[in-house]
Each structure stands twice: as structure tokens, then as C-alpha cells.
N, C-alpha and C positions, 0 to 999 in steps of 0.2 A: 215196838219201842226202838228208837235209833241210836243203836250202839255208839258211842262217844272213843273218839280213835287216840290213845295216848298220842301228842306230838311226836315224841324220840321214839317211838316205833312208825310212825305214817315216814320221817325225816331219820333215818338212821345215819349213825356215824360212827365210823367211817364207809365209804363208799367205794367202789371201781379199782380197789387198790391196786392189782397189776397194770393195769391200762395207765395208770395214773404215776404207777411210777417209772412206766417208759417214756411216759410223756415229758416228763419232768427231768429225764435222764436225758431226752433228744435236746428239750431245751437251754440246757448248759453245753449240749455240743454245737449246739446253732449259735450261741449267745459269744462261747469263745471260739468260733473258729471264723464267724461275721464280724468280728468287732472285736474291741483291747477291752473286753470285762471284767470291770473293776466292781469288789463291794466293800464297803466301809463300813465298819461299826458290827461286825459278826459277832463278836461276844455280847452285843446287845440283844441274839436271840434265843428266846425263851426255849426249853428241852421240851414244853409240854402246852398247851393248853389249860382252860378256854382263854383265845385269844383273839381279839377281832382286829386282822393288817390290814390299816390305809394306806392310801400315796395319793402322788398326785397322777392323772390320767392325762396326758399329754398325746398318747399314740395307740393306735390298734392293741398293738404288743404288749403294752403293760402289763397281762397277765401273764405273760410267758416270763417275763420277768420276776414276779410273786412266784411262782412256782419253781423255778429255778435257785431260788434263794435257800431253801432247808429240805431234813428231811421227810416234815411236817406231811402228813395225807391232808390234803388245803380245797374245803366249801369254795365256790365264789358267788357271790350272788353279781350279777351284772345282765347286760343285755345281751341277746339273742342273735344279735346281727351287729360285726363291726361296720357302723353306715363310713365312715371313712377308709375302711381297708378294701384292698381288693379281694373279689369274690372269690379266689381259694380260699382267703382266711375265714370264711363263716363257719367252718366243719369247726373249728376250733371250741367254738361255747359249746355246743353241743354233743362233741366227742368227750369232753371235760367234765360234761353234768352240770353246767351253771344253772342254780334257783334264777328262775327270768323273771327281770325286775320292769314293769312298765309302769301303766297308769291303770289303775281302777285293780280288780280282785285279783289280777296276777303278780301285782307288785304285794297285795294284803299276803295272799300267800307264800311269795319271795321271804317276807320281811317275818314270816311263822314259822318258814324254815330255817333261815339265820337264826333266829333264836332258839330253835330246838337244838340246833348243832354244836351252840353256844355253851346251852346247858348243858350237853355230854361231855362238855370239853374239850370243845373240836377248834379248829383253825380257820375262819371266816375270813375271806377277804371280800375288801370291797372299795370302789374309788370314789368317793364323798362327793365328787364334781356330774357324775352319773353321764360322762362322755368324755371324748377325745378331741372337741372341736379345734382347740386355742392349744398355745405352747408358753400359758403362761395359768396360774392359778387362778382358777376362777370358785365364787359359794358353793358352797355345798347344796347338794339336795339333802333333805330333811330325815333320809332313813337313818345313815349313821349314828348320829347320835338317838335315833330312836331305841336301834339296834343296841347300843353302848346300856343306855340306862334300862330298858327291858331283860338284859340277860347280867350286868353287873360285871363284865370280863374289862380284863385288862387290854388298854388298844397299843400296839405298834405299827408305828408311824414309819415310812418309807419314803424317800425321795430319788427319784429316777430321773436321772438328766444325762443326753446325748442320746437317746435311741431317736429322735425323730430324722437325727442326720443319717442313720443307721442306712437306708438306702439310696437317699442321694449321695452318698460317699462311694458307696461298692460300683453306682453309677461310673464315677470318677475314680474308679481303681483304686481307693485310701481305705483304710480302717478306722470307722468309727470309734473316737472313746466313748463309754456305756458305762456311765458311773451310780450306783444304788448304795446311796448312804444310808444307812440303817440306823433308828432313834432308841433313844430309852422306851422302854413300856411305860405307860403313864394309867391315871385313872385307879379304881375305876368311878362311875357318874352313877348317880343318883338327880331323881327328879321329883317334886313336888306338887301339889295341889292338881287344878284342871284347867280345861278353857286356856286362855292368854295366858296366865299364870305360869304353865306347863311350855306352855310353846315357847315366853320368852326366854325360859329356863335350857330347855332344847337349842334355841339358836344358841344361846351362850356357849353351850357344850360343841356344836357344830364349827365354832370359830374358833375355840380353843384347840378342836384335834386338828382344823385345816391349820392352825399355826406353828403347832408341832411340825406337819408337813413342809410347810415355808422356810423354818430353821433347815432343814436336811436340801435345799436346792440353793443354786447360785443368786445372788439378789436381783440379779435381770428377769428370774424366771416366777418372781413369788408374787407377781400381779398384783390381784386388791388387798393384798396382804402383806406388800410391799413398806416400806418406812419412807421412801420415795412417792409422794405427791402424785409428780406426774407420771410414773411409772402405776400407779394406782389408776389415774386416769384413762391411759390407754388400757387397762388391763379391764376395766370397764364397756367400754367400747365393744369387745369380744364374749359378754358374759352372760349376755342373757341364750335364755334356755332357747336351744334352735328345732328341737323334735317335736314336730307339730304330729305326726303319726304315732299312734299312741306302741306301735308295734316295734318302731325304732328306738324307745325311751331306754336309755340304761341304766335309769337310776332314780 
């Protein structure tokens, strides 16, 4: 008989906590001594858990950013590979412990671990866009809110604007500004019935946490989520899903 493996024991939390909080220590000396690192909205961040942080994913970096922010021991679920970074950056997901989110049973399992972590109380991060392509908002992929209403935690919303200039400035001898506004906690989501019923339910929730996100960035940056037309237009033009390799998916 095949013993049945509790989730919060197979997915424990917290994890790597030394490793985890040197990393997290390097990344506020990298963040301000690269750039004029700015954060906004700090009393908006929770003492505790469970809590699942979004943003928007504009750059490799992103999570250096999420990590630098509290003193949170911080899940992430994302991909395995920054396909836009350069190849020093890949130690990164995997020195960190990211759940690797693709397509098929390793995103089922990504998405069993977020939730376990959820239930303990833990700190999930994760970027609803599930890559880095575009520097302006683009739909979500569908885990998020799955994530939301499976485990019932409250989400904070992040918006991160200026790291993409981050090195073509140091290029050009300037200091980037690297601004992370930080949102109210919101939620949490509940979902109902099956089939379509559940999904149209899902996308709803999916468009309301990417607009939380859209509040916290500049109105150039909030793509199809824009209140500008054609600013929605072009933002479209960049937004369909480019990972054709199911091993590059991040999300």
C-alpha cells in the first residue's frame, strides 16, 4: 500500500534560511550601490504570512528585487532559466530553490508547492505574466489566481519600474532610478462551481490582481491594462506567449 506523503511535509517551510538570507542581504547591497533604490509604500508590508507577492516582470532581476524588499524567508515559484538574462544569471533560480513552473507535471507540481507553502504561512512570490519579454504589462498566466483561490491567502501587489535601464545606464556611467511601489494587501478569492463556470471565474480574479499591479507603475508601463486605447494596442502587439520550449516556460 502506497503511503500518501502529507504536502507541508514533502514542501516544507521555511527553507535554506542562511543561504537565503545572505542572498537577500547581497541583494540590497547590489540594488543600492547599482542604482538610487527607491521603495514606496513599506508600511503596506504584512509582519507575517500566508501571503502570495505579485508584480509585474519586466527584467531578469525581478526577483532580486522581491527578495530585497522584507524580512520575509520568500517561496518563489518561477522558471529555471532567465532566457533573456545573461548566462551568469541562471545560478540564480536554482541557488534560491525556485518550485519550476513549465508546462505539463512540473508546473502541477510547482503549483502543489505554492500551495503547500501557502497553507503554512509562507511568503510566495510569483510574476502572473510568467516571463520577462516586454517592458510593459502584459495577461497573466492562469496559475495565479489558481494559486489565490486554492490556498485563500491574501495577495500583495508590487510594481517595479526602472530596473530595465539598470544596465544600460552603468553602460553610460549614470545611476539608474529603481523604483518598487508597494500596494495594499487585497483579497482574499474564492471560486465557484466547474468547467467554464470556474475558469471564467479565474480569469476574473487574474485581471483584477494584474490591475492592482498596473495602479503601482507609471501609465506608459501598464500595457493592456492601460486606460489609453492605443497604448492597450501596442501593448498587445508584445503579448502573446513566446516560449515555445516547454523547459523555458516561466509561468
Amino acid at each position: 500500500m502506497t503511503k500518501l506523503i502529507n504536502p507541508t511535509q514533502q514542501y516544507p517551510y521555511p527553507r535554506r534560511r542562511v543561504s537565503r538570507f545572505l542572498l537577500s542581504r547581497l541583494a540590497r547591497i547590489v540594488l543600492h550601490t547599482l542604482s538610487d533604490f527607491r521603495v514606496i509604500g513599506r508600511e503596506n508590508l504584512p509582519k507575517s504570512g500566508p501571503l502570495l507577492l505579485v508584480g509585474n516582470h519586466f527584467h531578469y532581476g525581478d526577483p532580486v528585487i522581491a527578495v530585497a524588499l522584507a524580512e520575509w524567508p520568500m517561496e518563489f515559484l518561477g522558471g529555471f532559466q532567465f532566457i533573456d538574462g545573461p548566462h551568469w544569471t541562471h545560478w540564480i533560480p536554482s541557488t534560491w530553490g525556485f518550485y519550476k513552473l513549465r508546462r505539463g507535471n512540473a508546473s502541477k507540481d510547482a503549483l502543489r508547492a505554492g500551495t503547500a507553502v501557502l497553507k503554512q504561512n509562507g511568503i510566495l512570490g510569483i510574476f502572473p505574466e510568467g516571463g520577462s519579454w516586454a517592458d510593459v504589462l502584459r495577461p497573466p498566466r492562469p496559475g495565479t489566481a489558481y494559486l489565490a483561490v486554492r490556498s485563500g491567502a491574501p495577495i500583495l501587489p508590487i510594481g517595479i519600474d526602472g530596473l530595465t535601464n539598470l544596465f544600460p545606464y552603468l553602460h553610460q556611467r549614470k545611476r539608474a532610478t529603481v523604483t518598487v511601489r508597494i500596494g495594499k494587501p487585497f483579497g482574499p478569492f474564492t471560486a465557484e462551481g466547474r468547467g467554464r463556470q470556474r475558469r471564467e471565474q479565474l480569469d476574473a480574479i487574474s485581471d483584477e490582481i494584474m490591475r492592482h499591479i498596473a495602479a503601482l507603475l507609471p501609465p506608459e508601463r501598464r500595457g493592456v491594462y492601460s486606460d489609453d486605447p492605443k497604448l492597450r494596442a501596442e501593448a498587445e502587439k508584445v503579448s502573446a506567449w513566446p516560449f515555445d520550449d516547454p523547459d523555458k516556460a516561466e509561468g
